[in-house]
Backbone as CSV, one residue per row, in Angstrom:
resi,resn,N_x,N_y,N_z,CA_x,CA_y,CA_z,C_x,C_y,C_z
1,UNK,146.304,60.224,109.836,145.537,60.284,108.616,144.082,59.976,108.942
2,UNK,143.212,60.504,108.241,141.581,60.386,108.502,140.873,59.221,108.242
3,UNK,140.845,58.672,109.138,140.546,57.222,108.173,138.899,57.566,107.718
4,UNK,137.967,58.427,108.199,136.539,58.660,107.353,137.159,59.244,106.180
5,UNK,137.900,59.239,105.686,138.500,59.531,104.461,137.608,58.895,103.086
6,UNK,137.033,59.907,102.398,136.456,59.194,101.399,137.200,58.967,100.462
7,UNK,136.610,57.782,99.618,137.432,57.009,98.532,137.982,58.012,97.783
8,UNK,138.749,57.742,97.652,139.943,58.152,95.998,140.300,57.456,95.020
9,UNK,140.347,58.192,94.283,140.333,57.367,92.878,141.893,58.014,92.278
10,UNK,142.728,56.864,91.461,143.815,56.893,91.647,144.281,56.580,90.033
11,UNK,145.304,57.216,89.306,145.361,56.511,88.172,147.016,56.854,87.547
12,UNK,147.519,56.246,86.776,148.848,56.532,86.664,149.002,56.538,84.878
13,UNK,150.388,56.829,84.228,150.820,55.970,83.302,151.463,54.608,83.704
14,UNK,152.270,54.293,82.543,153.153,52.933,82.443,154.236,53.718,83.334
15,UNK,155.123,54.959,83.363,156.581,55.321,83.552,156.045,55.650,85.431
16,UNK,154.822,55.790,86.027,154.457,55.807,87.735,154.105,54.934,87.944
17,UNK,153.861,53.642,87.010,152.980,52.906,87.475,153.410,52.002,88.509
18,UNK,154.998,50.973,89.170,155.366,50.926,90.573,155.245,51.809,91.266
19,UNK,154.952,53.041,91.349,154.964,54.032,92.607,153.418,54.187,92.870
20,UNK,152.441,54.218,91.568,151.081,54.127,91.806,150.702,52.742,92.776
21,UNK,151.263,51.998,92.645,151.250,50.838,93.195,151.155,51.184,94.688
22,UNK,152.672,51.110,94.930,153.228,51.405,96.293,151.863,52.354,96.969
23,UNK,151.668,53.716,96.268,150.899,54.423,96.741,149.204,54.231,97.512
24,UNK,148.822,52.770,96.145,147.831,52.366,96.430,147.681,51.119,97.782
25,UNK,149.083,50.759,97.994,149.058,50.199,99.055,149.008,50.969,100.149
26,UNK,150.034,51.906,100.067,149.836,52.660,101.533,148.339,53.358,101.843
27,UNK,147.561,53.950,101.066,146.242,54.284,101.264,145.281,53.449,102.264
28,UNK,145.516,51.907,101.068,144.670,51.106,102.125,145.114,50.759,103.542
29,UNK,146.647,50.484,103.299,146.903,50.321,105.223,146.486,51.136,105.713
30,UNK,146.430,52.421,105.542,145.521,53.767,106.197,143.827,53.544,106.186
31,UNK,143.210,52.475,105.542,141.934,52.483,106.241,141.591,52.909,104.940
32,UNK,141.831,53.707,103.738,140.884,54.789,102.847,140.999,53.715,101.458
33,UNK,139.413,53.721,101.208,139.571,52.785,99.791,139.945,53.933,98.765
34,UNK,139.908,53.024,98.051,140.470,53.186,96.549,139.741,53.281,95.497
35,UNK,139.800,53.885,94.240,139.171,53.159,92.376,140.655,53.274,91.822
36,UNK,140.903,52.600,91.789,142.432,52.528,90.532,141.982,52.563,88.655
37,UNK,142.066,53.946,88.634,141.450,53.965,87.132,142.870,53.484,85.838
38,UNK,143.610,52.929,86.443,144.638,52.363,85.520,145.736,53.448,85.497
39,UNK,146.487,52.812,84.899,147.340,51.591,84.235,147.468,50.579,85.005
40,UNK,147.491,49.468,84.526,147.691,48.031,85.208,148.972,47.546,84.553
41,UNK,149.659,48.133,84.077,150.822,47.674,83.733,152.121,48.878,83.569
42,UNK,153.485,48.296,82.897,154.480,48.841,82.369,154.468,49.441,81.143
43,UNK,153.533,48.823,80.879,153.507,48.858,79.180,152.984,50.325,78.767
44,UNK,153.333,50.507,77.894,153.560,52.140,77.786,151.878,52.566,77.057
45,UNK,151.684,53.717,77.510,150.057,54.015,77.517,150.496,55.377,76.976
46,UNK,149.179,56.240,77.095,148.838,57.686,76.767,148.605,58.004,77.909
47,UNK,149.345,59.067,79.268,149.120,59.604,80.219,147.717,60.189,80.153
48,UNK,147.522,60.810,78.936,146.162,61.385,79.028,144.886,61.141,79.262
49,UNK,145.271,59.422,78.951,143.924,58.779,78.705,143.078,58.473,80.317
50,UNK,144.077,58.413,81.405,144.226,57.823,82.600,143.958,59.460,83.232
51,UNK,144.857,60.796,82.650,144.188,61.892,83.387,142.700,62.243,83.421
52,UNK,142.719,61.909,82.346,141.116,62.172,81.870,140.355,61.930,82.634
53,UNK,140.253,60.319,82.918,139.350,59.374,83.620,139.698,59.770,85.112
54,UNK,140.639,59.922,85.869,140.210,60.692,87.578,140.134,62.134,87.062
55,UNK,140.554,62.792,86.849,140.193,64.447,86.747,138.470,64.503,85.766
56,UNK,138.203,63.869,85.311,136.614,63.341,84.619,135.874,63.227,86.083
57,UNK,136.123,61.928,86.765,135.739,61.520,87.969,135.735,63.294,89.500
58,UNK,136.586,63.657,89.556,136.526,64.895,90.188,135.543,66.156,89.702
59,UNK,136.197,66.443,88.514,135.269,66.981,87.964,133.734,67.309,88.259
60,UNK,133.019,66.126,88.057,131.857,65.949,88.341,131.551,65.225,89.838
61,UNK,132.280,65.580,90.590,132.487,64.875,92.087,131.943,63.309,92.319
62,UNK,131.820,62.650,91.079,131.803,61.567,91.358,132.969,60.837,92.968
63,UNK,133.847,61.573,92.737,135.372,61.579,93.555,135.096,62.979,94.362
64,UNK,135.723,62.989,95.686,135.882,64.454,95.949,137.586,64.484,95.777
65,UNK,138.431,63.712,95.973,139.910,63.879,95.603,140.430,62.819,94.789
66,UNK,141.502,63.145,93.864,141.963,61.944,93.319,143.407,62.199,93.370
67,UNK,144.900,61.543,92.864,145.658,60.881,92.863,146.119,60.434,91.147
68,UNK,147.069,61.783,90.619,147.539,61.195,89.560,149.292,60.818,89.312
69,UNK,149.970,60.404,88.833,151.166,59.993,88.841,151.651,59.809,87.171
70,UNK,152.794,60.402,86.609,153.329,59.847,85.555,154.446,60.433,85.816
71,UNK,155.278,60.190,84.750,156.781,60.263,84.546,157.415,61.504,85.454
72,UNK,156.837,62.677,84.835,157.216,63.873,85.576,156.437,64.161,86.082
73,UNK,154.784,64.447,85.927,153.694,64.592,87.223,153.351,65.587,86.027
74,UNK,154.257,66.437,84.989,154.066,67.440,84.315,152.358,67.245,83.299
75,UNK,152.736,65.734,82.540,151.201,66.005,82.354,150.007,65.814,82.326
76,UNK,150.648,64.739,83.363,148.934,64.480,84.473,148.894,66.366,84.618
77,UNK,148.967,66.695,85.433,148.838,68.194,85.927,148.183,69.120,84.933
78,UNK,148.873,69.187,83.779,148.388,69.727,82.781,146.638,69.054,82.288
79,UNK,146.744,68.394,82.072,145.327,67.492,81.535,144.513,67.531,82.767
80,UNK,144.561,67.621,83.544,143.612,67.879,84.956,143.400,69.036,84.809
81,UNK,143.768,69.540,85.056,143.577,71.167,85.278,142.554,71.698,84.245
82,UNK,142.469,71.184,82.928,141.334,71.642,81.856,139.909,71.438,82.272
83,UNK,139.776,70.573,83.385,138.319,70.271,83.596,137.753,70.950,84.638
84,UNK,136.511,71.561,84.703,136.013,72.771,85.382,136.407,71.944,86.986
85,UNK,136.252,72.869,88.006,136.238,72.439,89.436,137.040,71.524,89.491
86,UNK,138.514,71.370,88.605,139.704,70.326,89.059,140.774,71.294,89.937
87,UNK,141.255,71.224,91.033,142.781,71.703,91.159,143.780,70.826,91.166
88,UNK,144.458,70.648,90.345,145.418,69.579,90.470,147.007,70.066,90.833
89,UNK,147.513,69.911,91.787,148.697,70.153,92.252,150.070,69.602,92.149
90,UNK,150.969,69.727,91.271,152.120,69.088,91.066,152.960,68.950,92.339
91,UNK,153.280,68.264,93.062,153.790,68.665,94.196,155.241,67.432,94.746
92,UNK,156.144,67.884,94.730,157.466,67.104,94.980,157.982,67.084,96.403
93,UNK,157.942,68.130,96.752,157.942,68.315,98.220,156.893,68.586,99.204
94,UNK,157.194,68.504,100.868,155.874,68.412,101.826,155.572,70.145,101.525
95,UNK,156.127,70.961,101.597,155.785,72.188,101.820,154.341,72.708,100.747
96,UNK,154.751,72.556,99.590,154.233,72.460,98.250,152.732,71.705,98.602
97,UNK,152.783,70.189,99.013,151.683,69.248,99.321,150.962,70.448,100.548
98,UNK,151.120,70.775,101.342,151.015,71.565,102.576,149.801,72.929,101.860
99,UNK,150.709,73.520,101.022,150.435,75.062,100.831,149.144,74.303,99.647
100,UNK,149.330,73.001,98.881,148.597,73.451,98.008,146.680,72.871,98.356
101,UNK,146.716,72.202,99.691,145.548,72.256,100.566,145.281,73.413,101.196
102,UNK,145.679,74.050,101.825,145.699,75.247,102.704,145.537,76.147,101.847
103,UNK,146.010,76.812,100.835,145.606,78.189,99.731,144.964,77.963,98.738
104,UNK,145.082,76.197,98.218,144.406,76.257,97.026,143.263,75.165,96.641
105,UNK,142.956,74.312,97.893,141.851,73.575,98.049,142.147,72.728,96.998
106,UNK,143.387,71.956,96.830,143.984,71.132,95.567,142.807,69.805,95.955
107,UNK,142.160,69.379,94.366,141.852,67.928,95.126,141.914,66.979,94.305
108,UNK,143.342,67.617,93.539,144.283,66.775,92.872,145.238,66.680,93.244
109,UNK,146.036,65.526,93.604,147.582,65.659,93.714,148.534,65.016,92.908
110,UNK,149.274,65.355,92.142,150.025,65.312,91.243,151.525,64.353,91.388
111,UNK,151.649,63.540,91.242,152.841,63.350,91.539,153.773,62.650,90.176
112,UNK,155.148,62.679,90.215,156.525,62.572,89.495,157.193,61.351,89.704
113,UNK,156.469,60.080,89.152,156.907,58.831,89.451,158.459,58.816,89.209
114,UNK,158.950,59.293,88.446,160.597,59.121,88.070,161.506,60.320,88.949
115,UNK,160.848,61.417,89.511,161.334,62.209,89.901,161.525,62.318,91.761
116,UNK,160.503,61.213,92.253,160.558,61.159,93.972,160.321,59.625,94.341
117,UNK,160.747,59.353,95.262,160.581,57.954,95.758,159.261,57.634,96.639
118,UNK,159.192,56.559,97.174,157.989,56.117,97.798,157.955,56.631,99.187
119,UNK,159.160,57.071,99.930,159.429,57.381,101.220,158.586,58.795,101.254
120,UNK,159.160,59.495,100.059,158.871,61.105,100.092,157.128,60.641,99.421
121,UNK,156.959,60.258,98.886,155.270,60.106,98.011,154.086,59.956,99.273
122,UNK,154.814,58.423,99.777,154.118,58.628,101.006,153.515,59.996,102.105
123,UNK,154.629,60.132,102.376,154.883,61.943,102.918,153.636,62.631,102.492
124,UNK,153.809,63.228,101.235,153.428,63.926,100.552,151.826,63.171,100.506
125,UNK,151.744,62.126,100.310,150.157,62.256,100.407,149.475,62.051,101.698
126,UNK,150.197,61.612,102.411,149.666,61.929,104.303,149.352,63.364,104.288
127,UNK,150.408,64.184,103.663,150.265,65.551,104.309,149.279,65.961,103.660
128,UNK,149.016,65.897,102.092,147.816,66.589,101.317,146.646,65.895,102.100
129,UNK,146.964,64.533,102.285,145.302,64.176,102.680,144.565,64.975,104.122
130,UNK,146.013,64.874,104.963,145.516,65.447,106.184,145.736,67.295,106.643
131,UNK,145.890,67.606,105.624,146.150,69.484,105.526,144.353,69.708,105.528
132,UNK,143.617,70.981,105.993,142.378,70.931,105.637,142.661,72.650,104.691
133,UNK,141.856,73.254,103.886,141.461,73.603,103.541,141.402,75.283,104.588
134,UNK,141.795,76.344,104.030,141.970,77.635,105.015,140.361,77.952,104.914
135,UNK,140.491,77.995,103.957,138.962,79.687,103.293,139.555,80.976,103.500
136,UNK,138.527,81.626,104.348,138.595,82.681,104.589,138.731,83.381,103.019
137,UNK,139.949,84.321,102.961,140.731,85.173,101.968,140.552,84.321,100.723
138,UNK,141.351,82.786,100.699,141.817,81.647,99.934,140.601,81.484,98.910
139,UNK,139.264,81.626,100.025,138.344,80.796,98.887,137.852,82.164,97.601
140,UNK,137.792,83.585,98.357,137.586,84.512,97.233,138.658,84.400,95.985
141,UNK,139.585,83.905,96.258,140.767,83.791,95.060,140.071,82.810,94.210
142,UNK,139.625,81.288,95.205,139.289,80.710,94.124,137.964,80.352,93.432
143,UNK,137.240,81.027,94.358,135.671,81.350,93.161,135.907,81.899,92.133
144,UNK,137.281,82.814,91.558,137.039,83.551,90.331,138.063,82.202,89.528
145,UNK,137.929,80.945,89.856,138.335,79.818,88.742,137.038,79.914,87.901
146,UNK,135.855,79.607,89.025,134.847,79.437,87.898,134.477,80.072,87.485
147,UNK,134.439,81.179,87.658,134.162,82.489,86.590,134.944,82.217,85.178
148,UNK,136.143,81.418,85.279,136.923,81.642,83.582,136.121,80.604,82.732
149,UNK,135.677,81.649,81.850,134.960,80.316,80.486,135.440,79.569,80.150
150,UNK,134.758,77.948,79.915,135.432,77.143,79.280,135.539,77.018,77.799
């Protein structure tokens, strides 16, 4: 993993929020800080409110990658994705984490606190962090994101 890795900013609901945890530990043993834009607890929240605030943060590259987590990953993913220059990637398996650096310059990653464990999460964000980016072909696909009006 890269440890010049720039910070990430990281944020969950209440139903990821032990796996956001876990997650935010393994980052730092890897050397790469953190912003934990919340949840700080169990206690049950609005997923949206927490997508907002890292896909907000990306968005405007305050962040160049962030790290979202809730129940199913379904709508962090969704609520990211509305903000110009977000890719946010739902991703459960390595292949998925893999393809969605390499074709789609994700610099969101999405994850399914109730749906994968910490063994596989881990995984999965080693591999997104350390996959780079193709171009070539990849990036003409995705210049015509910003072409779609908001």
């Amino acid at each position: 993993m890269n440890k010049s890795q720039s910070p990430i900013i990281i944020g969950s609901d209440h139903a990821a929020y032990p796996l956001k945890e876990k997650v935010k530990l393994f980052l730092l043993e890897q050397g790469i800080k953190i912003q934990d834009a919340g949840t700080h607890s169990e206690e049950s929240v609005d997923y949206s409110d927490f997508g907002i605030k890292v896909a907000s943060a990306v968005s405007t590259q305050e962040f160049q990658r962030g790290i979202l987590l809730c129940g199913t990953g379904l709508g962090m993913s969704m609520v990211a994705n509305r903000f110009p220059h977000v890719r946010a990637a739902l991703c459960n398996d390595v292949f998925s984490a893999k393809m969605s650096r390499e074709h789609n310059d994700a610099n969101i990653l999405v994850l399914g606190g109730r749906l994968i464990g910490d063994i596989l999460a881990f995984e999965l964000v080693r591999t997104w962090l350390d996959t780079p980016f193709e171009g070539g072909r990849h990036q003409g696909r995705l210049d015509k994101f910003d072409k779609i009006p908001q």
